[in-house]
C-alpha positions as CSV (number, residue, x, y, z in Angstrom):
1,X,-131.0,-4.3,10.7
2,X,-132.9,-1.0,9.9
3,X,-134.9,-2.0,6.5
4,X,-136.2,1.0,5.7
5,X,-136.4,5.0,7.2
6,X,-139.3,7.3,7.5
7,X,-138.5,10.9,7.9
8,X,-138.3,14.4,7.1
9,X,-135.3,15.7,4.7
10,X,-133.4,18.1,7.3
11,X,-130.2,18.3,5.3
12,X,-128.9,17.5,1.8
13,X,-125.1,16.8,1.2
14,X,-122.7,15.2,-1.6
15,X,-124.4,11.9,-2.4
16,X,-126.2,11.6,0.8
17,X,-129.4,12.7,2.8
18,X,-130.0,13.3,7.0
19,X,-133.7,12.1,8.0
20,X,-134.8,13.3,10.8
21,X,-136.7,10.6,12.6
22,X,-138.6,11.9,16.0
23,X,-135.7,14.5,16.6
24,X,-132.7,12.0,15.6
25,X,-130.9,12.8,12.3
26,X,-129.5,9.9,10.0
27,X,-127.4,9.9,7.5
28,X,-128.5,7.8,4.6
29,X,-125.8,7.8,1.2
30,X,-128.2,8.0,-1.7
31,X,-127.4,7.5,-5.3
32,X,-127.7,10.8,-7.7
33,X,-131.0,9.4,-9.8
34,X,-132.6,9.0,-5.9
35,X,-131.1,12.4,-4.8
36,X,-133.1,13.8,-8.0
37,X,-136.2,11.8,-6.4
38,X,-136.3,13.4,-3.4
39,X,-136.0,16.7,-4.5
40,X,-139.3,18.9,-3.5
41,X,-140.1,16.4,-0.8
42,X,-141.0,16.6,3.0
43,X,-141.2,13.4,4.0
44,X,-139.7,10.3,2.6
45,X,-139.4,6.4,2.4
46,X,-136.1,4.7,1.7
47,X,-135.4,1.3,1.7
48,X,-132.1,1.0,3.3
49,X,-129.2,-1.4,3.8
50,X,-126.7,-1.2,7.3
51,X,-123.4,-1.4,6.2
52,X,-121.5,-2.2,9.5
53,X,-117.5,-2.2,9.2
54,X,-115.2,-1.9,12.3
55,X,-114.6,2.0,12.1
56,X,-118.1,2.7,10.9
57,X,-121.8,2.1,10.4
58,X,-123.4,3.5,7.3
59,X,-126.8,3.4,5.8
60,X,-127.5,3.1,2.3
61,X,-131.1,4.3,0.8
62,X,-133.5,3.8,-2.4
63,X,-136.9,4.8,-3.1
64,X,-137.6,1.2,-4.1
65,X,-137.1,-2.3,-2.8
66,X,-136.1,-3.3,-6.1
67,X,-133.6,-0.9,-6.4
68,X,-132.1,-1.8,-3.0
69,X,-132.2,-5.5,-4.3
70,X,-130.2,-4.7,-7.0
71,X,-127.7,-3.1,-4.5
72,X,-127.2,-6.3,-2.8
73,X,-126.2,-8.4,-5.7
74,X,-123.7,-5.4,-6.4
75,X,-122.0,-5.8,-3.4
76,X,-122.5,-9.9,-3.6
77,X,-119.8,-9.4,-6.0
78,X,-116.3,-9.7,-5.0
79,X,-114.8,-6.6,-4.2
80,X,-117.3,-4.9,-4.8
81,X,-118.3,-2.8,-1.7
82,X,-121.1,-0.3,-1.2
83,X,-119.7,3.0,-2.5
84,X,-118.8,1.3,-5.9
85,X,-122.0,-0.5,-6.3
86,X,-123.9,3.2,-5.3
87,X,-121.4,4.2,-7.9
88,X,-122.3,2.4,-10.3
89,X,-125.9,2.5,-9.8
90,X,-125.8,6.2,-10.2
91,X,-123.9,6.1,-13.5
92,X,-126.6,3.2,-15.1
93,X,-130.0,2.5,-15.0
94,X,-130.7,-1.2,-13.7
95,X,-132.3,-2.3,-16.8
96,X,-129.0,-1.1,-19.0
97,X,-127.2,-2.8,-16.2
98,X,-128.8,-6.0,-16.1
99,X,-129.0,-6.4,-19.7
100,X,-125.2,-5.5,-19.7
101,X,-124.6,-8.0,-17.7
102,X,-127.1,-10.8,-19.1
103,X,-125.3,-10.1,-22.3
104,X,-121.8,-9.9,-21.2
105,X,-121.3,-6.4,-22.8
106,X,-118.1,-5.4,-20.8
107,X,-118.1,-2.2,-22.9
108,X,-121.2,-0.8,-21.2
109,X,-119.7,-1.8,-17.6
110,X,-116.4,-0.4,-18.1
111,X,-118.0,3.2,-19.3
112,X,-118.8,2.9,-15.8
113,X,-116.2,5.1,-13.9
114,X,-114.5,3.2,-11.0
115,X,-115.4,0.1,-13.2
116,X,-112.1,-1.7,-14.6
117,X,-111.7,-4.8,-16.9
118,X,-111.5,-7.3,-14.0
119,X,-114.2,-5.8,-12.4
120,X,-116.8,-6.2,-15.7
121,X,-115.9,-9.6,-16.0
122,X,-116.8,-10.6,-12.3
123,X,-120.2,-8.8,-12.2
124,X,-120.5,-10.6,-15.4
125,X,-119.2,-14.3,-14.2
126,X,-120.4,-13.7,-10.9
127,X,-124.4,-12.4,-11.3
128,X,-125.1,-13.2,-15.0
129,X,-127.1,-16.0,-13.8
130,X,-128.9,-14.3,-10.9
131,X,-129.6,-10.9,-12.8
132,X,-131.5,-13.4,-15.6
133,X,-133.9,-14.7,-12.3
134,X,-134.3,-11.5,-11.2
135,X,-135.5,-9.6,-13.9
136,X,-137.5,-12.5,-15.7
137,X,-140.6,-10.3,-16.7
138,X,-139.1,-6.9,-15.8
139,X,-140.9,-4.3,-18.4
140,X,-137.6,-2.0,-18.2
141,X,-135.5,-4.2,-20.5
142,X,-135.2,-3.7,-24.1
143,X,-136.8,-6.0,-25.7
144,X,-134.6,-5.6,-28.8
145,X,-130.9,-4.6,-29.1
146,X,-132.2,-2.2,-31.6
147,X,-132.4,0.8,-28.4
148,X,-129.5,-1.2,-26.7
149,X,-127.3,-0.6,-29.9
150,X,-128.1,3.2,-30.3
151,X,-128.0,3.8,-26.5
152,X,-124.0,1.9,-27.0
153,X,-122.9,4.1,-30.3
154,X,-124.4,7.7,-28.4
155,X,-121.9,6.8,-25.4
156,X,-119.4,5.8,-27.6
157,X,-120.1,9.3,-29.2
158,X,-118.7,11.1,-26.1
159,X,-122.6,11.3,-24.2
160,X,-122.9,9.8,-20.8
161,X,-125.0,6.4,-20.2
162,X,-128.2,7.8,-18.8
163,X,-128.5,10.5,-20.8
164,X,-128.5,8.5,-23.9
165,X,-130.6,6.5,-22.2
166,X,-133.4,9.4,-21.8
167,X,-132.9,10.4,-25.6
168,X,-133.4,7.0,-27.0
169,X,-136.6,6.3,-24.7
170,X,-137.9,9.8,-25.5
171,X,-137.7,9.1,-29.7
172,X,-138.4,5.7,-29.8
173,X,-142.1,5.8,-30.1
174,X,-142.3,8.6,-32.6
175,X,-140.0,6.8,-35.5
176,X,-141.7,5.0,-37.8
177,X,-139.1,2.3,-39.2
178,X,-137.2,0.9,-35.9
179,X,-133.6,1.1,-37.4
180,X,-130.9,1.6,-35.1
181,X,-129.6,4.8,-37.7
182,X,-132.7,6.3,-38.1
183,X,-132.9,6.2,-33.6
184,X,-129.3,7.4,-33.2
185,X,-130.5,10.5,-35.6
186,X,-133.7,11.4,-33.4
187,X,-131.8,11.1,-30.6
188,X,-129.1,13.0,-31.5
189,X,-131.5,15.8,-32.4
190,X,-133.0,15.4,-29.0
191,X,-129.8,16.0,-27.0
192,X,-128.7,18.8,-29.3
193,X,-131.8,20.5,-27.5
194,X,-130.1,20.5,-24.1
């Protein structure tokens, strides 16, 4: 098993990365928030995951070990393979994820594209229980459905997950009265700007 990869970039592609490791290029499948990551390096880290199937062996990469832990539950799941689960993790951030999932909010999961009914309620059944151990203490998870709520009506709004996400963390400490209206407003001013 290769756990993680040192290396320069030598080539970016579609929703993966080649590292060049003392003169031999691999090809690591990255999600789109980690492709943004590595933009401007040299050299970089990932934490990686070997998928081996008969036809093929492909590598998998995050810039954290949390992030690649995450990964492994997805794909825990059944059928749920590693292209959806790098799908999905490049549509959500973890903490929207897991708190989807804690709270069985299938609307958030089916937003996801490549993310059906059936599929919502398995992550759901299957990892509700494990996503609670795992992020006991995790800082990233709203505390209160108060951001949760005005991240959910700005996607239902038309706007995609993560950059409703962005809006609602960048307002949130400049309002005064924590009311889900008076968020969605701020944030709706902020993404007006873009």
């Amino acid at each position: 098993m290769i756990s993680h990869i040192y290396g320069e970039i030598a080539h970016r592609g579609e929703g993966f990365v080649v590292i060049d490791v003392g003169g031999i290029g691999y090809q690591v499948n990255v999600t789109k928030p980690t492709m943004q990551e590595l933009i401007g390096k040299e050299k970089v880290k990932l934490y990686t995951y070997l998928n081996v199937r008969e036809d093929a062996l492909n590598l998998y990469g995050f810039t954290s070990a949390g992030e690649l832990e995450i990964f492994k539950l997805l794909i825990s799941v059944t059928r749920i393979g590693p292209q959806i689960a790098l799908n999905i993790l490049s549509q959500i951030k973890i903490e929207e994820l897991a708190f989807a999932i804690i709270h069985e909010d299938e609307k958030v999961l089916t937003r996801i594209s490549g993310i059906g009914t059936k599929n919502a309620k398995r992550l759901i059944l299957e990892l509700k229980d494990k996503m609670k151990k795992k992020m006991e203490g995790y800082k990233g998870i709203p505390s209160s459905n108060v951001g949760y709520d005005a991240v959910s009506a700005l996607v239902s709004l038309g706007f995609q997950q993560r950059e409703a996400q962005q809006a609602v963390e960048a307002v949130s400490s400049s309002i005064k009265e924590h009311k889900v209206e008076a968020i969605i407003k701020a944030a709706l001013l902020k993404l007006k700007e873009h």
